[in-house]
C-alpha positions, 0 to 999 in steps of 0.5 A, a space after each residue: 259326362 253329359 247325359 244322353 239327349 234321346 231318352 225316347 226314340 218312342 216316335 219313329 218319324 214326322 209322318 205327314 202334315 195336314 193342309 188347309 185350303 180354301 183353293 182346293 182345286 188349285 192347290 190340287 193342281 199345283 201341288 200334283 201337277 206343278 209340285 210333283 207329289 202323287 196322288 193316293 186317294 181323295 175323300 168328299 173333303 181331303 186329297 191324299 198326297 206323297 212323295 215319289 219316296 214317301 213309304 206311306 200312302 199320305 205324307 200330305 193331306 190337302 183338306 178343303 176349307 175356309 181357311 188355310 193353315 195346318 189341320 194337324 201334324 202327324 207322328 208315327 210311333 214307332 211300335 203298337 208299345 210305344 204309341 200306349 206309352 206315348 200317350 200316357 206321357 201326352 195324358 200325364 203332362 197337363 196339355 190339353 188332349 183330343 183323345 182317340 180318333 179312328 184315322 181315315 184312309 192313309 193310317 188307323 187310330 190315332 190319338 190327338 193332343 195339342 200345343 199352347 198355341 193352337 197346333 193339333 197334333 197326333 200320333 199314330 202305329 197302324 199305317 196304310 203303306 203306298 201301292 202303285 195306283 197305275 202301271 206307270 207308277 210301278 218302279 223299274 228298280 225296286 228301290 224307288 217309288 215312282 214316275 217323276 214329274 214336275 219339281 219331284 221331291 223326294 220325301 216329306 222333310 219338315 214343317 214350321 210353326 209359329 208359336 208366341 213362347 218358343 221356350 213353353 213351345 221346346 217344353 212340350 215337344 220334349 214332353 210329349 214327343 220325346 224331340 230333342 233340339 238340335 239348333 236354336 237361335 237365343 235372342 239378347 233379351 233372353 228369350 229363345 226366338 226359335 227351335 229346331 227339333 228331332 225324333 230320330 237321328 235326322 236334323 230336324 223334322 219340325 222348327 218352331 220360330 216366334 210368332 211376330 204376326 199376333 197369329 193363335 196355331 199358324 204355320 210357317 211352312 212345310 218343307 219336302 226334300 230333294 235328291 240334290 241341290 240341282 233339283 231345286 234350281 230346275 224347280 225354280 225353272 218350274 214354278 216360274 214357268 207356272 207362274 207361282 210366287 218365288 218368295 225367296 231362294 234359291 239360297 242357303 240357310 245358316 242354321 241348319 245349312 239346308 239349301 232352300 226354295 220357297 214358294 206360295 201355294 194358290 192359296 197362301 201357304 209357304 212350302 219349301 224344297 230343301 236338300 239337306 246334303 247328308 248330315 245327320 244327328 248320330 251323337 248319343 249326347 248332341 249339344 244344341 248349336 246356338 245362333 245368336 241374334 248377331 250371328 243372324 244379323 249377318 244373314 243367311 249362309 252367304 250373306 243373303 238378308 232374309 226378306 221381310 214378309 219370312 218374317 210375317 207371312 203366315 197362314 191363316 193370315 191375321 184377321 186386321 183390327 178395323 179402327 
């Protein structure tokens, strides 16, 4: 009989992701104004954002820089007992730790640790729960958070990053957040091109694919999820009337079978609107389901080739070698 695959359960969720950028004002604009998330707060340094049904004041935290990329990726424990115990797992597996942090306007402490390759991760309970900051935004029906605007997403959903050993990448998520995989591409030379993980009972929260670009701590992209798939063709409308780059989609995905979008922020980072429809992760003991690399030749779910640059773009981009 096949063990249980979710020893843990001691993460309650993917809470937010922290964003680089060296555009901040546009990147402000373009995720308030163009994407649709709202605006919480901002600070000298960083923009506080959410989507209309993200529970949290943050679920994106826009942060100035001379880069792009990730800052960190946050995940809130799901009791005060389970962040000590979380943490004395991260301390006892031998990646390397941060420590303590005091947090900042969107959650409390927090303690942060991170991947072989560059990512800062932490983990959090304390958190700061959204409040209307204006009439407008306060919900007729109580069951929903906000006014729409722009693209409007409903909630953050997921990230991708890209490290050089998915199989060392898989090691830790289990290790240090208790995630289970739930799909995996194995490629012919035996080695695991990419990973879909879970600390709850939705699909995934956080893919990790390999890194083709010789990239140390990139992201691939972050994803916010929509009601339907309706939402994101209105959004393809959106963001072409706005002038922001269409990368590929819309369109659905094999693995995992997301209906997706993808577009380039003003300053390079990919973001994806996705509706997952609604499946979810209930079995105690899920196997993981296997693509392999002829399987993914025959493309996405309708048969849509993936394009090249999904293959390469990442932020911060790489740094090209002068001959």
């Amino acid at each position: 009989m096949s063990a249980p695959t979710n020893p843990s359960f001691d993460i309650a969720h993917l809470g937010h992701v922290e964003m680089l950028t060296d555009r901040f004002d546009e990147s402000l604009d373009f995720f308030t104004r163009v994407f649709g998330l709202k605006l919480s707060g901002q600070d000298a340094d960083s923009a506080y954002l959410r989507a209309w049904d993200d529970y949290e004041h943050c679920s994106l935290k826009l942060t100035r820089a001379d880069t792009t990329g990730v800052g960190h990726i946050a995940y809130r424990a799901a009791s005060p007992e389970a962040l000590e115990r979380r943490v004395k797992a991260i301390e006892a597996s031998g990646y390397k730790t941060h420590g303590w942090i005091d947090g900042d306007e969107s959650h409390g402490r927090a303690f942060r640790f991170e991947d072989p390759f560059g990512h800062v991760f932490e983990i959090y309970y304390d958190t700061v729960w959204y409040q209307p900051q204006q009439d407008a935004e306060r919900a007729a029906l109580k069951n929903t958070a906000s006014a729409f605007t722009g693209a409007a997403p409903r909630r953050l959903d997921h990230l991708n990053l890209l490290s050089g050993d998915v199989t060392e990448f898989r090691r830790f998520m289990e290790t240090c957040l208790g995630s289970r995989v739930t799909e995996m591409i194995q490629l012919d030379n035996g080695r695991i091109g990419g990973c879909w993980f879970t600390v709850n009972n939705k699909t995934y929260d956080l893919a990790c694919t390999e890194e083709h670009g010789r990239g140390h701590g990139r992201l691939h992209h972050v994803t916010f999820a929509t009601d339907q798939r309706e939402d994101i063709l209105r959004a393809a409308d959106i963001f072409l009337q706005n002038g922001v780059h269409i990368e590929t989609g819309p369109h659905k995905h094999a693995i995992q079978g997301t209906f997706f979008l993808y577009v380039w922020e003003p300053a390079g980072n990919r973001v994806e609107l996705a509706n997952a429809g609604a499946r979810l992760i209930l079995a105690p003991d899920w196997q993981p389901v296997v693509w392999t690399e002829a399987d993914r030749r025959k493309g996405q779910a309708w048969g849509l080739k993936t394009i090249e640059t999904f293959h390469t773009h990442g932020t911060p981009p790489v740094q090209k070698m002068e001959a």
